[in-house]
N, C-alpha and C positions, 0 to 999 in steps of 0.2 A: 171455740176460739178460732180467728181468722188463722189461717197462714201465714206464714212471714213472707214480703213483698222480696224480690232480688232486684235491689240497684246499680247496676254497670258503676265500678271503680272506675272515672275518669274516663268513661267509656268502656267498651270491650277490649280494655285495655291488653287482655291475653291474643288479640289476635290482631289487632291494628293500632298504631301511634295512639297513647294518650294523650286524652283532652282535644280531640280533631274530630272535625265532620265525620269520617269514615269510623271512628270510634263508636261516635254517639247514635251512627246510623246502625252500625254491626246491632248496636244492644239493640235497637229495636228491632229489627230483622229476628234477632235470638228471643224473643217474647222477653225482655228485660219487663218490670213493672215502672222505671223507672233509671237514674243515672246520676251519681257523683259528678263536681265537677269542682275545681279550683279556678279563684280568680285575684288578678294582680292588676297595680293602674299602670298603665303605661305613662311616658313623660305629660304626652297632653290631653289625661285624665280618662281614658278608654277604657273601659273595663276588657280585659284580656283574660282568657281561657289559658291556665297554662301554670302548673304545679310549682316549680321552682321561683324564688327571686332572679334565679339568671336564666339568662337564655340559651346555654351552653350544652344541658344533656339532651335536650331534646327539640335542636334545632341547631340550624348551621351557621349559628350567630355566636357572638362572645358577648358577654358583660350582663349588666343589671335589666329585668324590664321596666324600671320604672327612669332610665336612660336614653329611653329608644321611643318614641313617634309610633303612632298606631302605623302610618304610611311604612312606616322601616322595618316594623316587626311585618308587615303584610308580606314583603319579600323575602322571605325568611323560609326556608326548607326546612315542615318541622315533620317529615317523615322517614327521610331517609336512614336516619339513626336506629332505624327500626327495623326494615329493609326497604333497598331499593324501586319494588315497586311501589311505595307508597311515597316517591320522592315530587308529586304534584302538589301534597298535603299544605295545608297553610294553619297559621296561632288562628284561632278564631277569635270571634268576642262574646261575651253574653248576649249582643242581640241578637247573632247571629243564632246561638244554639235555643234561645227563648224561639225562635224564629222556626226553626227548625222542628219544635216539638210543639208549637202552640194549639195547632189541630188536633191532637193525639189527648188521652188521659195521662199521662206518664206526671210522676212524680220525681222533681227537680231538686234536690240537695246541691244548693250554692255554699261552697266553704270558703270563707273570708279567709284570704292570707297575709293577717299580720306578721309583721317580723319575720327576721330582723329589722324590715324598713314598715315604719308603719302610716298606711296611705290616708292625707286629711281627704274626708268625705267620700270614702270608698262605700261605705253603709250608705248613705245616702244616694248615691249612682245603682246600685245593685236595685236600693227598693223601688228607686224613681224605673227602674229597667223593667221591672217584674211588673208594674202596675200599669206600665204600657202596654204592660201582655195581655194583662187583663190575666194573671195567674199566681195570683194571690197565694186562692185557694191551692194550689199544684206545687208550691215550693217552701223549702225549708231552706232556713239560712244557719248555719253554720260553722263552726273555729275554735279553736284553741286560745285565741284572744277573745276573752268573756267579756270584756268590756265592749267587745264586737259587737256580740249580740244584745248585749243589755242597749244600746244605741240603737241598734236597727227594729229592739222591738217599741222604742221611744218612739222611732220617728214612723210607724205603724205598727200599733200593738193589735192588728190582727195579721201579722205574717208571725209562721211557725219561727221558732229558735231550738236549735239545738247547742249540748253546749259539748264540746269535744277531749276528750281526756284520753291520757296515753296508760298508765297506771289504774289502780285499782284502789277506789278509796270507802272513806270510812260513812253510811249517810247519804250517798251520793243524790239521792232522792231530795233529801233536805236543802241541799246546796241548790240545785238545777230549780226547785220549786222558788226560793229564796232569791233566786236573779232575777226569775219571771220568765225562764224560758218553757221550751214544752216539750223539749226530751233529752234526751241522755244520748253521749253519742261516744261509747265505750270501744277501745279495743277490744276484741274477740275474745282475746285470751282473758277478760277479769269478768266475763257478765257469769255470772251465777242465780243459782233458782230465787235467794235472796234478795237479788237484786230484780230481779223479773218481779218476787212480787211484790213490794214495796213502791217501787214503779210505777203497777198496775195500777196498785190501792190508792194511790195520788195523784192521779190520771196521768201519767208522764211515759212518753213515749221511749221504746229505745230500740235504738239503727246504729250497728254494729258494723265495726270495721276489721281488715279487712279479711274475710277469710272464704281461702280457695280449697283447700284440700277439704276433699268429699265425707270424712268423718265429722270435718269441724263444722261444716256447713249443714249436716242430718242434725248434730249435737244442738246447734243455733233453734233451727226452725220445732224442733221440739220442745225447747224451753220455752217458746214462743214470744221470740225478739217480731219488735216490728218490722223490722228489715235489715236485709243482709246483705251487705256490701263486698260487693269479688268484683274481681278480674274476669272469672268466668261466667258471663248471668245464663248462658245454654245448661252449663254444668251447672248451675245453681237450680235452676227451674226446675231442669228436670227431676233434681233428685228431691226438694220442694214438692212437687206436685205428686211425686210418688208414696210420700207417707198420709196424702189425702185420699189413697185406693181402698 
């Protein structure tokens, strides 16, 4: 059985602003396999780097992103909120971060964030974005709005899909197979060996969210999830590569 891969939550997000260059750069520095990432459109259809609909926790701007101009959100201080030396930081975009890791093997989880505002031809920008990378193969698209991905595997049904659930359900295996996505994308707290191997046996993948503390994270890669999603990918690694001794 491989190891479980560790994907940077939004970046290194335990040690520098999420969803920012210095995030995404920290996980790689930290041997990340890889890195989460949430995306929103801005007013004039940009695909934006950047976890919430507003722009208010994590930048020194107020209101909605799909109200503000890629130009507008560019002047935007999205680090300070985190501390002050990181007050150079800027929202990036998916080209940029596609841009950023295209040289590297890293493995890319783009999560669509529908709702409450739900963006026309956001799937469409993300695939057309990822296919100019030339990294197809490198990226999973993922959300909580399944109609997301059932769309983005229409409009290429060879990018992965995951599909994203907060709860613990009944079958889950039958569902994910049933949309046509290609894994399961569980909070931490509901994967069970059950679910591991049902999974398995229906070739479907699963990249767990999100867990930091170091028992949950031993608990994860022994059950052998595909991947393990933290804040910490150094703390993740390391304790990861330690049960391979």
């Amino acid at each position: 059985m491989s190891k479980s891969l560790i994907l940077a939550h939004r970046g290194a997000s335990a040690y520098a602003p999420e969803n920012t260059t210095i995030a995404f750069a920290k996980a790689i520095e930290m041997g990340a396999d890889g890195f989460e990432l949430d995306v929103h459109l801005s007013k004039d259809g940009a695909l934006i780097v950047i976890h919430d609909e507003s722009l208010n926790r994590t930048t020194n701007g107020s209101g909605f992103v799909k109200d503000f101009s890629l130009e507008e959100i560019k002047k935007l201080d999205a680090g300070s909120w985190f501390d002050s030396q990181f007050s150079d930081e800027k929202v990036p975009t998916l080209d940029e971060v596609l841009t950023l890791v295209k040289d590297t093997r890293l493995l890319i989880n783009i999560e669509i964030k529908n709702g409450p505002f739900f963006y026309d031809d956001i799937e469409q920008k993300i695939v057309d974005c990822v296919m100019r990378h030339n990294m197809i193969d490198r990226v999973i698209v993922s959300s909580f709005d399944h109609y997301s991905i059932v769309k983005a595997k229409e409009l290429n049904p060879s990018i992965k899909t995951g599909a994203l659930f907060l709860a613990r359900t009944i079958d889950s295996w039958k569902y994910v197979k049933e949309i046509g996505a290609n894994a399961l994308h569980p909070h931490f707290i509901s994967v069970t060996d059950e679910m591991i191997r049902t999974c398995r046996d229906n070739n479907i993948e699963i990249h767990t969210y999100t867990a930091n503390e170091p028992e949950h994270i031993k608990h994860l890669a022994k059950l052998g999830v595909n991947s393990i999603i933290t804040n910490f990918p150094d703390r993740a690694k390391e304790i990861v590569n330690s049960l391979k001794k």
